[in-house]
Biopython code that builds the backbone (N, CA, C, O; Angstrom):
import numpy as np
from Bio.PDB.StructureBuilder import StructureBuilder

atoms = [
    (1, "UNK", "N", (29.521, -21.072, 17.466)),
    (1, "UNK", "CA", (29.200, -20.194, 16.355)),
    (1, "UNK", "C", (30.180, -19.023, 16.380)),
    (1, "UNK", "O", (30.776, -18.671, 17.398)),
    (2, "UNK", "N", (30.296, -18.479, 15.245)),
    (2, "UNK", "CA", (31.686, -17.453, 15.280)),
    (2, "UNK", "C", (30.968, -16.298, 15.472)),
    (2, "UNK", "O", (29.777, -16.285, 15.158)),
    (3, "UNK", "N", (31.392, -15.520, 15.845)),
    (3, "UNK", "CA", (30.809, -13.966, 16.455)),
    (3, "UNK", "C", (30.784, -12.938, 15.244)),
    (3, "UNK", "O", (30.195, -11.858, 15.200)),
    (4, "UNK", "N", (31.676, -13.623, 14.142)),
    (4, "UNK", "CA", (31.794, -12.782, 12.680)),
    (4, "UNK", "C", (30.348, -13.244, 12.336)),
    (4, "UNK", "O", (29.705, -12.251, 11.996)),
    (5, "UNK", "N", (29.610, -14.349, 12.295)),
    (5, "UNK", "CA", (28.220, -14.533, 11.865)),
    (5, "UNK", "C", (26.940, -13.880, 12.628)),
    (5, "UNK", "O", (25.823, -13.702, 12.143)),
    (6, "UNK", "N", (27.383, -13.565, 13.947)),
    (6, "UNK", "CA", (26.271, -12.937, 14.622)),
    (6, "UNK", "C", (26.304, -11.487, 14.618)),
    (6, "UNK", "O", (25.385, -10.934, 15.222)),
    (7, "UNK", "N", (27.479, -10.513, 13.867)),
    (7, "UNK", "CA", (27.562, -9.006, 13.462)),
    (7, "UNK", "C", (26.487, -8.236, 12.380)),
    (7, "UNK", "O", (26.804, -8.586, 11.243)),
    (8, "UNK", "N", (25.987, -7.837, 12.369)),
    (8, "UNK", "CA", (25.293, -7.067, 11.380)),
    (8, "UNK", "C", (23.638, -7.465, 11.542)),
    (8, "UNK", "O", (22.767, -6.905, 10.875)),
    (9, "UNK", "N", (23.359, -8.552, 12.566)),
    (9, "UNK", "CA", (22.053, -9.296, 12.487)),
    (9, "UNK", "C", (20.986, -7.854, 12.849)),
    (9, "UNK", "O", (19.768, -7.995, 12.739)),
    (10, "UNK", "N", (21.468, -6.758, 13.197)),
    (10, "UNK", "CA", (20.288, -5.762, 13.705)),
    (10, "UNK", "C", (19.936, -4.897, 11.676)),
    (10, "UNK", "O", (19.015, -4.156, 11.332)),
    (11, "UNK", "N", (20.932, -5.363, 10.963)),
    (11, "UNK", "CA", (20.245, -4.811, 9.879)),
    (11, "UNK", "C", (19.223, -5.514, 9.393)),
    (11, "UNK", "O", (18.179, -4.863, 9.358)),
    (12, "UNK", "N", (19.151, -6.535, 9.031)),
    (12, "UNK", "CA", (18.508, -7.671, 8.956)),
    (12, "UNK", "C", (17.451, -7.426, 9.962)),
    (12, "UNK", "O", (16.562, -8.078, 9.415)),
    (13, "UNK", "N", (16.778, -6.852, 11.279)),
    (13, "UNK", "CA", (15.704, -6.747, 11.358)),
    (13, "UNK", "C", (15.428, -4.747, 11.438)),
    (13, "UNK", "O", (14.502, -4.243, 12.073)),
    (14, "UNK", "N", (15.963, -4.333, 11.030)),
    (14, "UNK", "CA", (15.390, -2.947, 10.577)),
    (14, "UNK", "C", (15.123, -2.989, 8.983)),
    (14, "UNK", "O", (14.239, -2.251, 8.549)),
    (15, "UNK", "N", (15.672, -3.623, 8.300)),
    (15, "UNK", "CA", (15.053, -4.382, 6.868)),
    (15, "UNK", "C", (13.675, -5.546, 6.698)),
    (15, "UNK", "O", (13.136, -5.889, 5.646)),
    (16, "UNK", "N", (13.388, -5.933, 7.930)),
    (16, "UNK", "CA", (12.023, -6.647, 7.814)),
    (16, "UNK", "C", (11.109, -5.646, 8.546)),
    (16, "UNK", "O", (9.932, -5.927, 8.318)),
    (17, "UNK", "N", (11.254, -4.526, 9.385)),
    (17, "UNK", "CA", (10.595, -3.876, 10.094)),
    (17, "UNK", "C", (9.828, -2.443, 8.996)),
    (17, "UNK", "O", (8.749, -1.853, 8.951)),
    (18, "UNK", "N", (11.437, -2.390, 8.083)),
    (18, "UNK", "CA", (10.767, -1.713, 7.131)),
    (18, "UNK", "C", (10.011, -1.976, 5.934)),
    (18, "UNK", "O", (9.310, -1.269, 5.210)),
    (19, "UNK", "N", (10.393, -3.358, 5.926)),
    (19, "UNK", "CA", (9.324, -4.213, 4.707)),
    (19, "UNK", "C", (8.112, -4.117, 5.755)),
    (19, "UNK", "O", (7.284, -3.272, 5.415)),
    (20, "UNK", "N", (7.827, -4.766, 6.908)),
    (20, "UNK", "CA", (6.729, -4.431, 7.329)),
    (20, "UNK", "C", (5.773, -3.338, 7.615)),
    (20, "UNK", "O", (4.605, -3.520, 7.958)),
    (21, "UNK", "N", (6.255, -2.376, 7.476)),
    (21, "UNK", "CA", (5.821, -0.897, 7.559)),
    (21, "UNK", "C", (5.551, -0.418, 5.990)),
    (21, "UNK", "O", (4.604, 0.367, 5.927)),
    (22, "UNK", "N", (6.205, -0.730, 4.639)),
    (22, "UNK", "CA", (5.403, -0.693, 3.348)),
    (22, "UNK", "C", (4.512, -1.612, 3.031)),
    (22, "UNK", "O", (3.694, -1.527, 2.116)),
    (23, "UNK", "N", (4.692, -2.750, 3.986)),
    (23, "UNK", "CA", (3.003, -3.514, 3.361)),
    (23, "UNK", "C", (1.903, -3.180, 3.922)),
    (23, "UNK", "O", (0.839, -3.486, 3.385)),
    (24, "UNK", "N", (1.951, -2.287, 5.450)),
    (24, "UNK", "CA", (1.042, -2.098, 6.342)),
    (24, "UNK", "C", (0.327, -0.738, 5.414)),
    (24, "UNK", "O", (-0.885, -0.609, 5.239)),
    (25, "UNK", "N", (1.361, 0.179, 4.902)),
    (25, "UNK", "CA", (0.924, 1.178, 4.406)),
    (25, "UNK", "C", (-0.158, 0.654, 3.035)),
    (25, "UNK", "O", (-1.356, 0.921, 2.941)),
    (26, "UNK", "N", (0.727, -0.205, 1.994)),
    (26, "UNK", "CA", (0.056, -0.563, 0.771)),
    (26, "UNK", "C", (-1.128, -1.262, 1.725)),
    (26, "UNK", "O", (-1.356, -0.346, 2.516)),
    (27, "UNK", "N", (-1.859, -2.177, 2.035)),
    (27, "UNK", "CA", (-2.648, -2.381, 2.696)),
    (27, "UNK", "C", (-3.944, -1.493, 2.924)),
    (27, "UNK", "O", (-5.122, -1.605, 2.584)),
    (28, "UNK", "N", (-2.964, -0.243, 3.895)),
    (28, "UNK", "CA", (-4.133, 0.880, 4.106)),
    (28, "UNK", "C", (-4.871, 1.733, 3.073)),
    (28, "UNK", "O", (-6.018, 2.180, 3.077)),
    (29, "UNK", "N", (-3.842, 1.829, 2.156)),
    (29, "UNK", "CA", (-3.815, 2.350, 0.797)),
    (29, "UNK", "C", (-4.942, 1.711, -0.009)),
    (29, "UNK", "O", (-5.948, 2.364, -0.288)),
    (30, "UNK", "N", (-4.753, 0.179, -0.465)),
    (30, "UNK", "CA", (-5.830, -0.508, -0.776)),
    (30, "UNK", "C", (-7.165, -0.393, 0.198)),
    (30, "UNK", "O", (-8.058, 0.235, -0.372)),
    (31, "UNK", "N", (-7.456, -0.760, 1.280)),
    (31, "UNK", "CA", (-8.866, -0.666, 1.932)),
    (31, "UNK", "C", (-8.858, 0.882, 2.198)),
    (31, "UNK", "O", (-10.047, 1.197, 2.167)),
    (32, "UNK", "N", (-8.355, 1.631, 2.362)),
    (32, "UNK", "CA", (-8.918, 3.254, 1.687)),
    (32, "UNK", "C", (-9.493, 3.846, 0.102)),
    (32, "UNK", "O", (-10.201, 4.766, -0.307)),
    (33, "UNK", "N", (-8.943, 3.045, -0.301)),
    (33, "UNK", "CA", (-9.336, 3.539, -1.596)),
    (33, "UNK", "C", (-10.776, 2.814, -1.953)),
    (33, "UNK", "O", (-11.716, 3.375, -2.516)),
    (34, "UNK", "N", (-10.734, 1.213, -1.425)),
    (34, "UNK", "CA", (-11.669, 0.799, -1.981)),
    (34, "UNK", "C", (-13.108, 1.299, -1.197)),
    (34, "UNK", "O", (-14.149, 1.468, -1.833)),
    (35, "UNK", "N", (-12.985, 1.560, 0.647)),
    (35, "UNK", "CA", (-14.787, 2.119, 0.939)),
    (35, "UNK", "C", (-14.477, 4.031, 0.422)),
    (35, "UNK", "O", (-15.368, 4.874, 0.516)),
    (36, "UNK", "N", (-13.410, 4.263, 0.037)),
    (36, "UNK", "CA", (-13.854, 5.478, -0.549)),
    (36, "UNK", "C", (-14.696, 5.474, -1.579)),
    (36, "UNK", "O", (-15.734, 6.133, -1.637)),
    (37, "UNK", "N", (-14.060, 4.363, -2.838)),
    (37, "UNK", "CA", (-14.691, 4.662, -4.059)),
    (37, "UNK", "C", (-15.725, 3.737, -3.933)),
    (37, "UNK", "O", (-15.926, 3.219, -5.032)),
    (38, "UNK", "N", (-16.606, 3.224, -2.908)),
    (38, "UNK", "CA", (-17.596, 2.554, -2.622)),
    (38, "UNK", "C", (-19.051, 3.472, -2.703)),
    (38, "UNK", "O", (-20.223, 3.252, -3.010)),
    (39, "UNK", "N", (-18.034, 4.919, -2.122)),
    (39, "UNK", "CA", (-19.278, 5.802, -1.479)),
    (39, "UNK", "C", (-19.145, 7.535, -2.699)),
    (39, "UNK", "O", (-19.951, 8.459, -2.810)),
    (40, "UNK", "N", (-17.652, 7.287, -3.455)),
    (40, "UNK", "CA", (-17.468, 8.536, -3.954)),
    (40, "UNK", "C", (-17.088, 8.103, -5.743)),
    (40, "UNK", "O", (-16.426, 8.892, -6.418)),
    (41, "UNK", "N", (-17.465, 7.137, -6.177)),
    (41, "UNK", "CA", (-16.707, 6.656, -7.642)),
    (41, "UNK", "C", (-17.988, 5.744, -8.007)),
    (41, "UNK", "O", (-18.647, 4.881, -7.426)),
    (42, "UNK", "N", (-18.007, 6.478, -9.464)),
    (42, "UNK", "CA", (-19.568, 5.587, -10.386)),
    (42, "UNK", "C", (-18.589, 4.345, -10.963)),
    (42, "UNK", "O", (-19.249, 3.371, -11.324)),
    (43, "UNK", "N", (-17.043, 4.198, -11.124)),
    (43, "UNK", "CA", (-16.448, 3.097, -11.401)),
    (43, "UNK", "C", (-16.876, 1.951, -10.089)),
    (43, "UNK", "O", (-17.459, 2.273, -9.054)),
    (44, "UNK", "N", (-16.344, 0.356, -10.512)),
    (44, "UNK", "CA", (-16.671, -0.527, -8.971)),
    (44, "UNK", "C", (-15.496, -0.184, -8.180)),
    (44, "UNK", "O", (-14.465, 0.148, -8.765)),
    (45, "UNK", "N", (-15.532, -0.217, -7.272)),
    (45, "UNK", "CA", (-14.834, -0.283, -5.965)),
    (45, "UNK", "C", (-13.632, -0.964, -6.482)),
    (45, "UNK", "O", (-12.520, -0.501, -6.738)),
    (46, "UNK", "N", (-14.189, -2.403, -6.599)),
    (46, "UNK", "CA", (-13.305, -3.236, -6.798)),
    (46, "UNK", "C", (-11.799, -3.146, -7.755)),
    (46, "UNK", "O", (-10.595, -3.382, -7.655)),
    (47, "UNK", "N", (-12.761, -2.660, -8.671)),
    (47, "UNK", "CA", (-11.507, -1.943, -9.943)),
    (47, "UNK", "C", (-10.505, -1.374, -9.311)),
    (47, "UNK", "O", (-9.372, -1.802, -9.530)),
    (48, "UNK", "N", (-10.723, -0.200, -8.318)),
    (48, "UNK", "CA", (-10.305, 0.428, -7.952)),
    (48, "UNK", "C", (-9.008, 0.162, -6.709)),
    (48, "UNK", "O", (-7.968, 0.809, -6.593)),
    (49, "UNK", "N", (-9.380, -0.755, -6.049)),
    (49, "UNK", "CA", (-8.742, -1.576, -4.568)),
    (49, "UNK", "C", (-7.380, -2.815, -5.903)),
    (49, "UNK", "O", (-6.299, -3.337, -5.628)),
    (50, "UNK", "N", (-7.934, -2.813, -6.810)),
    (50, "UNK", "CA", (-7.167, -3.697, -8.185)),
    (50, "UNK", "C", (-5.868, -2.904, -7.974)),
    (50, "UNK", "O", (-4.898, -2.972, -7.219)),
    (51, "UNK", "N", (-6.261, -2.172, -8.914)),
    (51, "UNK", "CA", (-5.238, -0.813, -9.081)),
    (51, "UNK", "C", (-4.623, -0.610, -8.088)),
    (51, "UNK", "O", (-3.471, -1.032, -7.984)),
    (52, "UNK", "N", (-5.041, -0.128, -7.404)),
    (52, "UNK", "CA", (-4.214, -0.153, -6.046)),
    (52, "UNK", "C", (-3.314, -1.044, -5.258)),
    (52, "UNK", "O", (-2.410, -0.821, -4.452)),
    (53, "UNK", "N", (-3.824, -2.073, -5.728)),
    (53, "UNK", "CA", (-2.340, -3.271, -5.111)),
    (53, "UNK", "C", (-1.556, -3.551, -6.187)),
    (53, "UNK", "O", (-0.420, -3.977, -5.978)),
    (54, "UNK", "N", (-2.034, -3.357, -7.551)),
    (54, "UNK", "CA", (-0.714, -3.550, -8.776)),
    (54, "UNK", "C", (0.098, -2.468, -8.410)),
    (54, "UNK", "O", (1.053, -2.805, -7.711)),
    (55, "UNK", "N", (0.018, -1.292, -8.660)),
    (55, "UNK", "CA", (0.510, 0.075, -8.030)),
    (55, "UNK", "C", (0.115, 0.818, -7.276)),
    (55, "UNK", "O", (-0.833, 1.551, -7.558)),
    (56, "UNK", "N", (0.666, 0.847, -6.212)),
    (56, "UNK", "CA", (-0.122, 1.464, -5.227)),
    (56, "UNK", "C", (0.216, 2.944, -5.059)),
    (56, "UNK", "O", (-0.616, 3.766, -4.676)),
    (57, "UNK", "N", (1.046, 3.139, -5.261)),
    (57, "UNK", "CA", (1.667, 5.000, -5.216)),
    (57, "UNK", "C", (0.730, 5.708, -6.542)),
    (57, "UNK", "O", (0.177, 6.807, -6.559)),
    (58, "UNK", "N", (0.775, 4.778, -7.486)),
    (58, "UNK", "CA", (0.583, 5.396, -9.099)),
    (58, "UNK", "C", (-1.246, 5.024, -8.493)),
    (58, "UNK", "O", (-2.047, 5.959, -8.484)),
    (59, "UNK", "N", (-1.551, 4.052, -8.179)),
    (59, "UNK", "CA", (-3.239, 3.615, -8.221)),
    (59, "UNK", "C", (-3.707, 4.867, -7.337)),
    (59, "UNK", "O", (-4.817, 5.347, -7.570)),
    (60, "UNK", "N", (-2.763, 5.509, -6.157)),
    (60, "UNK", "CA", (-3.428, 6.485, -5.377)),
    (60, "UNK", "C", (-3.812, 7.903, -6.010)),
    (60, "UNK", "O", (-4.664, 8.764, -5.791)),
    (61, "UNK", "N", (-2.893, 7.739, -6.789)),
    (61, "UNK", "CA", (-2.581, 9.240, -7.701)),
    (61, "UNK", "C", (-3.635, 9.135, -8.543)),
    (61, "UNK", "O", (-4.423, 10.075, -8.648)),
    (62, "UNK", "N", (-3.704, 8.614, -8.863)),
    (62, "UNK", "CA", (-5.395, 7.945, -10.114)),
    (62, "UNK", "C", (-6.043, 8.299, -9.618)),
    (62, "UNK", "O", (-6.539, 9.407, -9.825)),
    (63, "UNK", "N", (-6.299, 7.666, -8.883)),
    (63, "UNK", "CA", (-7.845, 7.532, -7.681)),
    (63, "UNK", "C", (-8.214, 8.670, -7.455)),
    (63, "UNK", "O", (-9.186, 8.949, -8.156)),
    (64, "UNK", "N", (-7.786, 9.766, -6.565)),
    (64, "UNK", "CA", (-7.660, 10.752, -6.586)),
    (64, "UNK", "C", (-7.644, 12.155, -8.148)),
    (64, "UNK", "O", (-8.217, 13.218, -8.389)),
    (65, "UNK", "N", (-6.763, 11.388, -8.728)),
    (65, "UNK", "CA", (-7.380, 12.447, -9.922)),
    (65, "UNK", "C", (-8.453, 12.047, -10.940)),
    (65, "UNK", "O", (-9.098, 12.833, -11.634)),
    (66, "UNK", "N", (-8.551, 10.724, -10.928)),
    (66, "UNK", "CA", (-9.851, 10.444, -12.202)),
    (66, "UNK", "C", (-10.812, 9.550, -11.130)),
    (66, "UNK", "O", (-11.971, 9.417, -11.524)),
    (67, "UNK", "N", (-10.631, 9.194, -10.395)),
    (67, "UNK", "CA", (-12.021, 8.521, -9.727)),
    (67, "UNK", "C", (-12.489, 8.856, -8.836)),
    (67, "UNK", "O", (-13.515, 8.232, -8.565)),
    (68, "UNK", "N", (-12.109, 9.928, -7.895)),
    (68, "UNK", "CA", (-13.379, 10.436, -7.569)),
    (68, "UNK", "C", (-14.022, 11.165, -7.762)),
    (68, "UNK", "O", (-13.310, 12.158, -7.912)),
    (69, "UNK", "N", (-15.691, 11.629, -7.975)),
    (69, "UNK", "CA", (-17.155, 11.937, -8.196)),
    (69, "UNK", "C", (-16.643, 13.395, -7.016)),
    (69, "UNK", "O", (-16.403, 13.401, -5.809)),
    (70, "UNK", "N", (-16.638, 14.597, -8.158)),
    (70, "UNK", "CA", (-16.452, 15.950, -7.288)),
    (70, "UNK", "C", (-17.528, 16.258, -6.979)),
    (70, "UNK", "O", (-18.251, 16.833, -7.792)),
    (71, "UNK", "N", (-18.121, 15.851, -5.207)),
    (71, "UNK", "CA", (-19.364, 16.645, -4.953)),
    (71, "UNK", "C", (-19.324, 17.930, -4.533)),
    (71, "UNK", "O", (-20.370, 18.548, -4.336)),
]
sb = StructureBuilder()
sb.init_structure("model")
sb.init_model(0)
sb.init_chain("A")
sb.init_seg("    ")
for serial, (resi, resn, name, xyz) in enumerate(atoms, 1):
    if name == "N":
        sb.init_residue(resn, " ", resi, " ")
    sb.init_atom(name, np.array(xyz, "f"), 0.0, 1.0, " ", f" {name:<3s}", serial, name[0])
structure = sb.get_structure()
């Protein structure tokens, strides 16, 4: 194998390490939002955990300004 094909292979895993680190986040993002608005939103949960995996930056920003119940 030529040594020109085995150069650059460490980008290639700091590019899956960082794909893995935005799905871990979207993830947390979704199951936060959804037992929040389980316990703090007259909308369903579910709606809500929706939103959140179509857009998850924009679904958090929502969530936070129109769905949750100000006690």
């Amino acid at each position: 194998m030529s040594p020109i094909l085995l150069q650059g292979g460490g980008a290639g895993v700091l590019f899956l390490l960082f794909g893995l680190l935005v799905f871990l986040v979207q993830i947390g993002i979704i199951v936060w939002i959804y037992s929040d608005a389980q316990q703090r939103s007259d909308q369903p949960a579910f709606l809500w955990a929706i939103v959140a995996f179509l857009a998850p930056l924009l679904g958090l920003v929502l969530y936070l300004i129109i769905g949750r119940n100000q006690y």
